[in-house]
DSSP file (Angstrom, degrees, kcal/mol; ACC not computed):
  #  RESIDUE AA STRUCTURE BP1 BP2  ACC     N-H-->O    O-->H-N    N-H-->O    O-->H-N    TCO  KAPPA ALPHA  PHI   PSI    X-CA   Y-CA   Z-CA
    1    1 A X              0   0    0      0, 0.0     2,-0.3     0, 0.0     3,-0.1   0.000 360.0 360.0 360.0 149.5  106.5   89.0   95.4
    2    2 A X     >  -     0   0    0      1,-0.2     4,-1.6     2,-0.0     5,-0.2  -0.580 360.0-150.1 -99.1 165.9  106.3   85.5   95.2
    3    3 A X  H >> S+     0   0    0     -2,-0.3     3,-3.2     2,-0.2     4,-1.7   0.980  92.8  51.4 -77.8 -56.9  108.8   83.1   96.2
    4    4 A X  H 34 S+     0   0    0      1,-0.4     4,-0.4     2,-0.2    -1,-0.2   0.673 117.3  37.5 -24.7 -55.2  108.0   80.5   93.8
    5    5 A X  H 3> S+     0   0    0      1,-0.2     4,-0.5     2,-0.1    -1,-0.4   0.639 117.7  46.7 -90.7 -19.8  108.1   82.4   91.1
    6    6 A X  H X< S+     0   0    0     -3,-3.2     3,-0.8    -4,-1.6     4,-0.4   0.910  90.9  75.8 -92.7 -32.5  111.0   84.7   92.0
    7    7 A X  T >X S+     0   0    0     -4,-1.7     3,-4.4     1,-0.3     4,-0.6   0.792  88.7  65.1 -41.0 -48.4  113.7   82.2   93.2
    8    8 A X  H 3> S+     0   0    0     -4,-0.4     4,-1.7     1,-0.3     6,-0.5   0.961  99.1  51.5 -58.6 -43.2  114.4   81.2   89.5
    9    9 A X  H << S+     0   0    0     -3,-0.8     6,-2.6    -4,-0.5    -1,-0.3   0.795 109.5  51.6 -57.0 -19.2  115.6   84.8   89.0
   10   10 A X  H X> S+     0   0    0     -3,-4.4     3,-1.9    -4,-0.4     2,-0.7   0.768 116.3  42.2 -77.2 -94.1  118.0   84.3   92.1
   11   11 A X  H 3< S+     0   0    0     -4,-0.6    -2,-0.2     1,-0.3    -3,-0.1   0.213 111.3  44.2   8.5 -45.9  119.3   81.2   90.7
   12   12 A X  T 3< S-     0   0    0     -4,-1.7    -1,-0.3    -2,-0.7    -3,-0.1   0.146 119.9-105.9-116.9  14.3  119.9   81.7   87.0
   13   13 A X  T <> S+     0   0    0     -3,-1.9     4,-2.6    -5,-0.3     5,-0.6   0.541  78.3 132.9  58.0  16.3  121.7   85.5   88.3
   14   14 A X  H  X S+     0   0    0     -4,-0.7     4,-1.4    -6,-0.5    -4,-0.2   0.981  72.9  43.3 -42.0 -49.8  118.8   87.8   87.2
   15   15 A X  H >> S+     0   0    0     -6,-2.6     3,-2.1    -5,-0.4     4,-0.9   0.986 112.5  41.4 -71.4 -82.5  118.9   89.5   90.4
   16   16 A X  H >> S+     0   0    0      1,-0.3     4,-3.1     2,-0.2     3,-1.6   0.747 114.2  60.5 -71.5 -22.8  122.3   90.0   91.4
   17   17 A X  H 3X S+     0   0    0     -4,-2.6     4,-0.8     1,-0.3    -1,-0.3   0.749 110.2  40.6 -55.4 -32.6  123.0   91.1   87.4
   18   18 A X  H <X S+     0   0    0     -3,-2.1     4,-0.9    -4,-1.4    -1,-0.3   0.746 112.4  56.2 -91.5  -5.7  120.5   93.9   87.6
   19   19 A X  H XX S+     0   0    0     -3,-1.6     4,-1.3    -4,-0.9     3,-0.8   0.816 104.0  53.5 -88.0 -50.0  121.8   94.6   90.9
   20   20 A X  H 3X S+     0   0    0     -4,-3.1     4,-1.4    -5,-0.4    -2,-0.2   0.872 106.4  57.0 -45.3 -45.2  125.3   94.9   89.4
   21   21 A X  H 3< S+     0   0    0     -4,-0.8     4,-0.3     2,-0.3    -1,-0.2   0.725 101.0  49.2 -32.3 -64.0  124.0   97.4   87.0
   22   22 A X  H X< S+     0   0    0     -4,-0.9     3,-4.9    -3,-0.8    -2,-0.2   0.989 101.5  67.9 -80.9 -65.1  122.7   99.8   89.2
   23   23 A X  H 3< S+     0   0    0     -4,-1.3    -2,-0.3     1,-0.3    -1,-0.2   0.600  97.9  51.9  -3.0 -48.4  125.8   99.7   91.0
   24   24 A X  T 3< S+     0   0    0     -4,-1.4     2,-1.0     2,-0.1    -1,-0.3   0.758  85.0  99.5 -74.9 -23.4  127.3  101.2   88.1
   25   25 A X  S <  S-     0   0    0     -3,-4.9    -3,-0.0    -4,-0.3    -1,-0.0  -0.520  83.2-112.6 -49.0  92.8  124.7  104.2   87.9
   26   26 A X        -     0   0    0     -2,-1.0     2,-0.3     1,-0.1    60,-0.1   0.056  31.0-158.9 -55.0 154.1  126.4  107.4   89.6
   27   27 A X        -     0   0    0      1,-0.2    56,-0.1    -4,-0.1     5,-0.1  -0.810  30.9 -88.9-126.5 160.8  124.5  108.3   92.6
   28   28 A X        -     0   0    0     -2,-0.3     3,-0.5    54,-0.3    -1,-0.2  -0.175  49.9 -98.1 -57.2 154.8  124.7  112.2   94.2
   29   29 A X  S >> S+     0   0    0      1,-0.2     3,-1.7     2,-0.2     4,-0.5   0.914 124.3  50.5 -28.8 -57.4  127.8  112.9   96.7
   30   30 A X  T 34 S+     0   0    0      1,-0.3     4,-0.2     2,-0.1    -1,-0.2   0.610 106.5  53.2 -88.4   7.1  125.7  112.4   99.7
   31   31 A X  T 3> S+     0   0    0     -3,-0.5     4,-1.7     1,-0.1    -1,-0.3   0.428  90.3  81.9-105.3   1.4  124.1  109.0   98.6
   32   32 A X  H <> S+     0   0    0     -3,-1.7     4,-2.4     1,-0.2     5,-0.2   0.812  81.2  54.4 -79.9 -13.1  127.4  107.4   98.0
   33   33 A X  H  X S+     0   0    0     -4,-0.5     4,-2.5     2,-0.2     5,-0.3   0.934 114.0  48.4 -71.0 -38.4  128.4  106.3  101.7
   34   34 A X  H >> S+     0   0    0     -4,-0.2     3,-4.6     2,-0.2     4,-1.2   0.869 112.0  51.9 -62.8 -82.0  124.6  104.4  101.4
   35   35 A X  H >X>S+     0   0    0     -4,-1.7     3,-2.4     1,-0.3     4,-2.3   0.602 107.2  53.0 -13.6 -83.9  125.9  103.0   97.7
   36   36 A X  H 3X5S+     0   0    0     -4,-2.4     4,-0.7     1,-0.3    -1,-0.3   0.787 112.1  38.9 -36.3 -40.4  129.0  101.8   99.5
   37   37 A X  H <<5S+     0   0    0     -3,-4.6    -1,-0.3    -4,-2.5    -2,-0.2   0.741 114.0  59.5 -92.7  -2.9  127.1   99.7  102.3
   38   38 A X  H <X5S+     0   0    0     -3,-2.4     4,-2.3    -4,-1.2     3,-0.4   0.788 103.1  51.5 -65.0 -42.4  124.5   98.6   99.5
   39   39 A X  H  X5S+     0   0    0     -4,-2.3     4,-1.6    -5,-0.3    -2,-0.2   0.717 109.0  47.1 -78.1 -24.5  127.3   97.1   97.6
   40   40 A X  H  <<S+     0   0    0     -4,-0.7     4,-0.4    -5,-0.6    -1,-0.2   0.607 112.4  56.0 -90.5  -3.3  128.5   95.1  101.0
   41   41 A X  H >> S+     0   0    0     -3,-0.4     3,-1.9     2,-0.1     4,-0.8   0.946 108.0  41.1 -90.9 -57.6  124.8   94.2  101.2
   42   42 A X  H >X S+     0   0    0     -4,-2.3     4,-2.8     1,-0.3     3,-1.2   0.939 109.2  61.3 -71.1 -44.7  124.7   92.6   97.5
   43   43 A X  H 3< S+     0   0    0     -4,-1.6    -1,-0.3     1,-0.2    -2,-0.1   0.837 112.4  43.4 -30.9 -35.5  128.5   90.9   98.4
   44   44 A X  H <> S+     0   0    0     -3,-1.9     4,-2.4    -4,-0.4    -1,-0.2   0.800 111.7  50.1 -73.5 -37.2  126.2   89.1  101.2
   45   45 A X  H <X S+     0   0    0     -3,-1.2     4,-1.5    -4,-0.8    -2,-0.2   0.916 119.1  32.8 -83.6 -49.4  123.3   88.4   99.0
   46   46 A X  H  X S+     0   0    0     -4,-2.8     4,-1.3     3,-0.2    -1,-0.2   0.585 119.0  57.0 -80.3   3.7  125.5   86.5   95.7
   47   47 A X  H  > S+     0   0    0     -5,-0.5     4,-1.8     2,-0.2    -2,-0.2   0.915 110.1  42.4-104.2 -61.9  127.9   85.2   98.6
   48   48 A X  H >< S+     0   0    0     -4,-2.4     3,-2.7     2,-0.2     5,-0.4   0.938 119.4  47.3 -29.8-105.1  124.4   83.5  100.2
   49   49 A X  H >X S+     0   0    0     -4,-1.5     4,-2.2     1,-0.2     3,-1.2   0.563 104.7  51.6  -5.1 -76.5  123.3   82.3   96.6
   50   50 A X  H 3X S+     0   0    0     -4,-1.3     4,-1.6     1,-0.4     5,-0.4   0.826 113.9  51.1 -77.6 -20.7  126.2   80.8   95.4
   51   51 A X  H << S+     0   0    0     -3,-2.7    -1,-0.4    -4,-1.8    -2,-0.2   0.043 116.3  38.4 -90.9  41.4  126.2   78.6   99.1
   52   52 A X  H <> S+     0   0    0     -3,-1.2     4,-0.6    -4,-0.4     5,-0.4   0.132 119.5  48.9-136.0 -65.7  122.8   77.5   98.9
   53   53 A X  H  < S+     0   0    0     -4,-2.2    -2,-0.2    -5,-0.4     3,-0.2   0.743 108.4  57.1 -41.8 -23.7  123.4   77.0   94.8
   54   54 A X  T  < S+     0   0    0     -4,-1.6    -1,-0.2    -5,-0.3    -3,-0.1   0.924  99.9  58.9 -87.2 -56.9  126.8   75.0   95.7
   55   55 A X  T  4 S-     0   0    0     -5,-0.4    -1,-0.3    -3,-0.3    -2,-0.2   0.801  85.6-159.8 -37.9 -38.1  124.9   72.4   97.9
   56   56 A X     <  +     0   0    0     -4,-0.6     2,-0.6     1,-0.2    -1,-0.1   0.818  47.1 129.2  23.2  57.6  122.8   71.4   95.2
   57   57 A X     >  -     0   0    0     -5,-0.4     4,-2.4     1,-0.1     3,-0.2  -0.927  47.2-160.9-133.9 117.3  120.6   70.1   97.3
   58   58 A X  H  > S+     0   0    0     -2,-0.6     4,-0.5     2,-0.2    -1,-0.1   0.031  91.6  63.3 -89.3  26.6  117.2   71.6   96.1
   59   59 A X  H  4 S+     0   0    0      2,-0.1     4,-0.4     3,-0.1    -1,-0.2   0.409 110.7  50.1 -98.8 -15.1  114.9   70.8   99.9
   60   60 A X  H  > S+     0   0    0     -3,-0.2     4,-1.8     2,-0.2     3,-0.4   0.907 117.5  41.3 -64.4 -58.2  118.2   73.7  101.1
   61   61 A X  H >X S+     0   0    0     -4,-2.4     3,-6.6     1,-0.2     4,-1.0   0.837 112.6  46.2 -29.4-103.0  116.9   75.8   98.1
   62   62 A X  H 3< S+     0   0    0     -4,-0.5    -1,-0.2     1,-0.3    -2,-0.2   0.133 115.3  51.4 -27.1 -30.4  113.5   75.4   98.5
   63   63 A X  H 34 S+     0   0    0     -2,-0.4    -1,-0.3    -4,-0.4     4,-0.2   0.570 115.9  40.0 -68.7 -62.8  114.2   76.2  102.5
   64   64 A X  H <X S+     0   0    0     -3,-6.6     4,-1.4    -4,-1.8     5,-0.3   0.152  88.2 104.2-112.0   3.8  116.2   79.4  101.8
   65   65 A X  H >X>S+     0   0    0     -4,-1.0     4,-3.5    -5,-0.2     3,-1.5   0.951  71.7  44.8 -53.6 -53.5  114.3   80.6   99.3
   66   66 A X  H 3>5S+     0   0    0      1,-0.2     4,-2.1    -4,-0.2     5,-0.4   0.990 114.6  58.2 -82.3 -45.1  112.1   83.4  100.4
   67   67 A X  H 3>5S+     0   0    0      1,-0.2     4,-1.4     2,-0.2    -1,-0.2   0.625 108.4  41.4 -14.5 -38.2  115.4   84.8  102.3
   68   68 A X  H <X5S+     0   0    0     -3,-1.5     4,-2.6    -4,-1.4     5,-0.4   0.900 117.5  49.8 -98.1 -44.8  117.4   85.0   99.3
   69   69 A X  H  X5S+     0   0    0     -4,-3.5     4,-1.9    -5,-0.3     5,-0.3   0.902 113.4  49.5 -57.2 -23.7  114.1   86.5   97.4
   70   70 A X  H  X<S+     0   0    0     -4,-2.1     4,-2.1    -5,-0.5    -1,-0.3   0.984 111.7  44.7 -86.1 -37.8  113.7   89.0  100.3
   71   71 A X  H  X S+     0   0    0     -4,-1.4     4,-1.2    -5,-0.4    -1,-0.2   0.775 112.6  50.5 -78.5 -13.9  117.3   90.2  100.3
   72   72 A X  H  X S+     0   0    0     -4,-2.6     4,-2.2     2,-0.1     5,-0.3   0.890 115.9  42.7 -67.5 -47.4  117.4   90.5   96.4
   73   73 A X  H  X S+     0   0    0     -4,-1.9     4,-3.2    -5,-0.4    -2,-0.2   0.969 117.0  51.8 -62.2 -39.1  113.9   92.7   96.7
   74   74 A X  H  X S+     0   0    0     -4,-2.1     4,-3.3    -5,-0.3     5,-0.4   0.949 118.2  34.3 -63.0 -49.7  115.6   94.7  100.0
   75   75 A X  H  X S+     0   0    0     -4,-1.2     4,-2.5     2,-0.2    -1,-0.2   0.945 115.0  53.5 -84.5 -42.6  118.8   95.7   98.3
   76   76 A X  H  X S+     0   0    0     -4,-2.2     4,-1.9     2,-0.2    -2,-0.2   0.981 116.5  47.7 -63.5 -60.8  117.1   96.2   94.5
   77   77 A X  H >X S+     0   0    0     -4,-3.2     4,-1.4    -5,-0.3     3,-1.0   0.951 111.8  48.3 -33.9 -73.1  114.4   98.9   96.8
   78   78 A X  H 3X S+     0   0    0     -4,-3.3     4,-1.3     1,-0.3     5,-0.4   0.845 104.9  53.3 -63.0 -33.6  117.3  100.4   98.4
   79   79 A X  H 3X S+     0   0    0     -4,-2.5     4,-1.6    -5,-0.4    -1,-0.3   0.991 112.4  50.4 -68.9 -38.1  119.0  100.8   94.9
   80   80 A X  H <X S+     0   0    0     -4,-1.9     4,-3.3    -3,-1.0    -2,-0.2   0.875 110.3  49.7 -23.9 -71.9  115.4  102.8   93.8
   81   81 A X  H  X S+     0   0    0     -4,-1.4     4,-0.9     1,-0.3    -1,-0.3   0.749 110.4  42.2 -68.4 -33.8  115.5  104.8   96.5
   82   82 A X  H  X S+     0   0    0     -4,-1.3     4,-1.7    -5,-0.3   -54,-0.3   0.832 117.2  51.6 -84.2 -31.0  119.3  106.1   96.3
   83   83 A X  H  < S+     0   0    0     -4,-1.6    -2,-0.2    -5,-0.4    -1,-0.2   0.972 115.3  48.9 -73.5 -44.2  118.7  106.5   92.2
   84   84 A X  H  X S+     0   0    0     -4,-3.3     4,-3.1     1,-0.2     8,-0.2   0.791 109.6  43.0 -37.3 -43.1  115.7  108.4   93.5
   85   85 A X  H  < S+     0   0    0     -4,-0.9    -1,-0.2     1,-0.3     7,-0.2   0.713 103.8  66.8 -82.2 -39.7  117.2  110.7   96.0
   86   86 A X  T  < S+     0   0    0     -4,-1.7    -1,-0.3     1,-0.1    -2,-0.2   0.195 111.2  38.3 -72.3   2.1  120.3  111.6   93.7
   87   87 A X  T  4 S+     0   0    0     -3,-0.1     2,-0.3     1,-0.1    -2,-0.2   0.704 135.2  18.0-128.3 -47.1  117.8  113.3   91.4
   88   88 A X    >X  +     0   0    0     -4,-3.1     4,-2.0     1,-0.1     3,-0.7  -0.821  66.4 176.1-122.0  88.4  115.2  115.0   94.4
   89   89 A X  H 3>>S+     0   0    0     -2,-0.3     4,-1.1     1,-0.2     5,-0.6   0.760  80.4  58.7 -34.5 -51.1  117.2  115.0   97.7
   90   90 A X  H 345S+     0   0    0      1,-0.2    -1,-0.2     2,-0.1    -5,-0.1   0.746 109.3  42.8 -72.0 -23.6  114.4  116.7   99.3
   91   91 A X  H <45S+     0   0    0     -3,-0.7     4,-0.3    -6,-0.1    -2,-0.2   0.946 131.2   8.0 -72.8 -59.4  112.0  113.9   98.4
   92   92 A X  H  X5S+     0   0    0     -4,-2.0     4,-1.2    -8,-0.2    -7,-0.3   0.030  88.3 105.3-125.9  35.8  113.8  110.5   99.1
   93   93 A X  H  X5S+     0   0    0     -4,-1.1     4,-4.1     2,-0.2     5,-0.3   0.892  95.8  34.7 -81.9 -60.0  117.0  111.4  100.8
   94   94 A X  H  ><S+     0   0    0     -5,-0.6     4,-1.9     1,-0.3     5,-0.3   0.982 113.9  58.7 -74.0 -45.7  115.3  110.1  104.4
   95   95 A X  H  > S+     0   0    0     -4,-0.3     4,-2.8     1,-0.2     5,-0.3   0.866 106.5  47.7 -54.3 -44.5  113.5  107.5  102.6
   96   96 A X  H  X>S+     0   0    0     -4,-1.2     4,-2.6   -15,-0.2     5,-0.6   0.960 114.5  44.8 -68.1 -43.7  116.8  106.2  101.4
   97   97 A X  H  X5S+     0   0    0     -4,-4.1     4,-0.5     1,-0.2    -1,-0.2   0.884 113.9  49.8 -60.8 -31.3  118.6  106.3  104.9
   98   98 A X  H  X5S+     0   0    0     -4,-1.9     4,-1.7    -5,-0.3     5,-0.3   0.905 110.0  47.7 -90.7 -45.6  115.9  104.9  106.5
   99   99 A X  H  X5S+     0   0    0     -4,-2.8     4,-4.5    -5,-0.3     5,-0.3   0.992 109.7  51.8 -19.6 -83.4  115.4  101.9  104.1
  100  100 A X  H  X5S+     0   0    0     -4,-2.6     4,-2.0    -5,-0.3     5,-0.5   0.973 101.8  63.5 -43.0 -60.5  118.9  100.9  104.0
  101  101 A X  H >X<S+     0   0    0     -5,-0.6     4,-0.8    -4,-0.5     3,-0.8   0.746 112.9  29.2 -11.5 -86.4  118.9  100.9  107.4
  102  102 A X  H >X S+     0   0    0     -4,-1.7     4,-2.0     1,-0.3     3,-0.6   0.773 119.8  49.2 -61.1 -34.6  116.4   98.2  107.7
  103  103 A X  H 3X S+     0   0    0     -4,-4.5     4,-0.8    -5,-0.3    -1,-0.3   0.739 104.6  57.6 -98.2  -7.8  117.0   96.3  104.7
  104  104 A X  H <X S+     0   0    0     -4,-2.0     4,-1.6    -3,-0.8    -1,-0.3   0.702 112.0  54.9 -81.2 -26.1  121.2   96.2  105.5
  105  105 A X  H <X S+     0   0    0     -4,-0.8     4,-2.8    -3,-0.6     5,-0.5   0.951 110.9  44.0 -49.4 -74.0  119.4   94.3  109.2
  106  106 A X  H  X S+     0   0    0     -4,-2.0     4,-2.8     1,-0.2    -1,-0.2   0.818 108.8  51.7 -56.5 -21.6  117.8   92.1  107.3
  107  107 A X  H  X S+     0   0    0     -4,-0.8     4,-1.1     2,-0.2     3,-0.3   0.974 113.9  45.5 -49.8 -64.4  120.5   91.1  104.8
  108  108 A X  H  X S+     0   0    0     -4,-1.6     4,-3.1     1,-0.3     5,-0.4   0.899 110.5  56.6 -65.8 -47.4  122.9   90.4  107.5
  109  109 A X  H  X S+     0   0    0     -4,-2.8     4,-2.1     1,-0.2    -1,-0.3   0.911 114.0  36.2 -55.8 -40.6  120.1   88.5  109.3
  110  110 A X  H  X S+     0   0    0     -4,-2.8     4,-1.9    -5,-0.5    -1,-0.2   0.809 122.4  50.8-101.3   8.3  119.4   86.1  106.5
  111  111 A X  H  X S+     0   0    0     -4,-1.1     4,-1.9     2,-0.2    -2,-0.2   0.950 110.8  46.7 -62.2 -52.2  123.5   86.1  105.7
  112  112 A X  H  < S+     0   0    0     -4,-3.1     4,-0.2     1,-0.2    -3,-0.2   0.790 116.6  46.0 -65.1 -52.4  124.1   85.4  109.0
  113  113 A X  H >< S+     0   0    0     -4,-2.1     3,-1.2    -5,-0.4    -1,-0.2   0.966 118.4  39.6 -66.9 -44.0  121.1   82.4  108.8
  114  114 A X  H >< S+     0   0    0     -4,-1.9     3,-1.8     1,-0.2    -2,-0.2   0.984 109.0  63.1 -63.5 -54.8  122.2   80.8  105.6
  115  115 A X  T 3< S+     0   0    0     -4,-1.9    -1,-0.2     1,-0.3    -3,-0.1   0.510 115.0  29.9  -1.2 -37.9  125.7   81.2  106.5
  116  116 A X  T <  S+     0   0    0     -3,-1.2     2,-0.9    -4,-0.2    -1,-0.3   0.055  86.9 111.1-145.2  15.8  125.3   78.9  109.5
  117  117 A X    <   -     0   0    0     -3,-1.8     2,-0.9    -4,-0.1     5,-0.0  -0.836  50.4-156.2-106.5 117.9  122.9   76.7  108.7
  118  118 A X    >   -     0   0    0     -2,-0.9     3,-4.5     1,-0.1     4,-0.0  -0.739  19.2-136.3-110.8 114.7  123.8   73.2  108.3
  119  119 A X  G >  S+     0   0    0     -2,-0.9     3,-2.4     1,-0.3     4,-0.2   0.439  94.9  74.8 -15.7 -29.3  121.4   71.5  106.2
  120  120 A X  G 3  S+     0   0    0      1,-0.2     3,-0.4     2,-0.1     4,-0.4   0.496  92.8  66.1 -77.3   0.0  121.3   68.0  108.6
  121  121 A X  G <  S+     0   0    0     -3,-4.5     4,-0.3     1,-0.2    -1,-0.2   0.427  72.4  83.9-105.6  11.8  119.5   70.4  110.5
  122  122 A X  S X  S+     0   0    0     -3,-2.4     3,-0.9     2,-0.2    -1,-0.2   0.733  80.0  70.6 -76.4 -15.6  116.4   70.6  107.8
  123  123 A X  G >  S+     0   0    0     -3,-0.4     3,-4.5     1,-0.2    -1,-0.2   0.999  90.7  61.3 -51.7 -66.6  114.9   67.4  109.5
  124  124 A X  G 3  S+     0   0    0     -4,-0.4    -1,-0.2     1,-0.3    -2,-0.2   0.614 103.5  49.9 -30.3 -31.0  114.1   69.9  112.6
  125  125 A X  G <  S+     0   0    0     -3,-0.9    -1,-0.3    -4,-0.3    -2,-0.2   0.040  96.6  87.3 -92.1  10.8  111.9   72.0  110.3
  126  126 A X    <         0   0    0     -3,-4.5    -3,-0.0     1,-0.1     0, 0.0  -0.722 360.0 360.0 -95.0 159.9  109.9   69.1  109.0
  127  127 A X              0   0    0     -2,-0.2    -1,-0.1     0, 0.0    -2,-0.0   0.482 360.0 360.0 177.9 360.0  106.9   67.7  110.6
């Protein structure tokens, strides 16, 4: 995916609104404990957005971009795979566990970066 092109869709709340969505989709018994920590993943993801949107300082965008695009794409997969899994267990059941897995690492890792990154510190990345 591209960043360029995808960021607008972080921005204007494409993302986390189709994310919201599936959230509302029933998932099987044994894919809801994943649902639940998918749903603390997207809390990370618009709680990241709205602090890089609140700065309004678009070289902080522009910065944090493919992070926010990668945790929108991680958690949107992860919803696939659980909608998946709830219909053929025996097909994407491990695919789901093992996703989430990794894409709830990365979330926290670019929550955890945006989170704590203070912007006087975009000179260092220039150079």
């Amino acid at each position: 995916m591209q960043t360029v092109a995808a960021i607008r869709y972080v921005t204007n709340g494409s993302y986390i609104a189709t994310i919201r969505e599936f959230e509302a989709i029933p998932c099987s018994p044994d894919m809801e404990p994943l649902m639940s920590r998918l749903k603390k993943m997207a809390d990370k993801f618009e709680a990241s957005t709205n602090a890089v949107k609140e700065a309004q300082d678009q070289e902080l965008l522009d910065f944090t971009a493919r992070k926010l695009v990668e945790m929108a794409a991680d958690i949107i997969m992860c919803h696939l795979l659980i909608q998946d899994a709830s219909k053929a267990s025996e097909l994407f059941s491990k695919s789901a566990h093992v996703y989430l897995n990794y894409a709830e690492a990365e979330v926290e890792k670019h929550s955890n970066f945006i989170k704590n990154f203070d912007k006087e510190d975009l000179a260092f990345y220039k150079k």
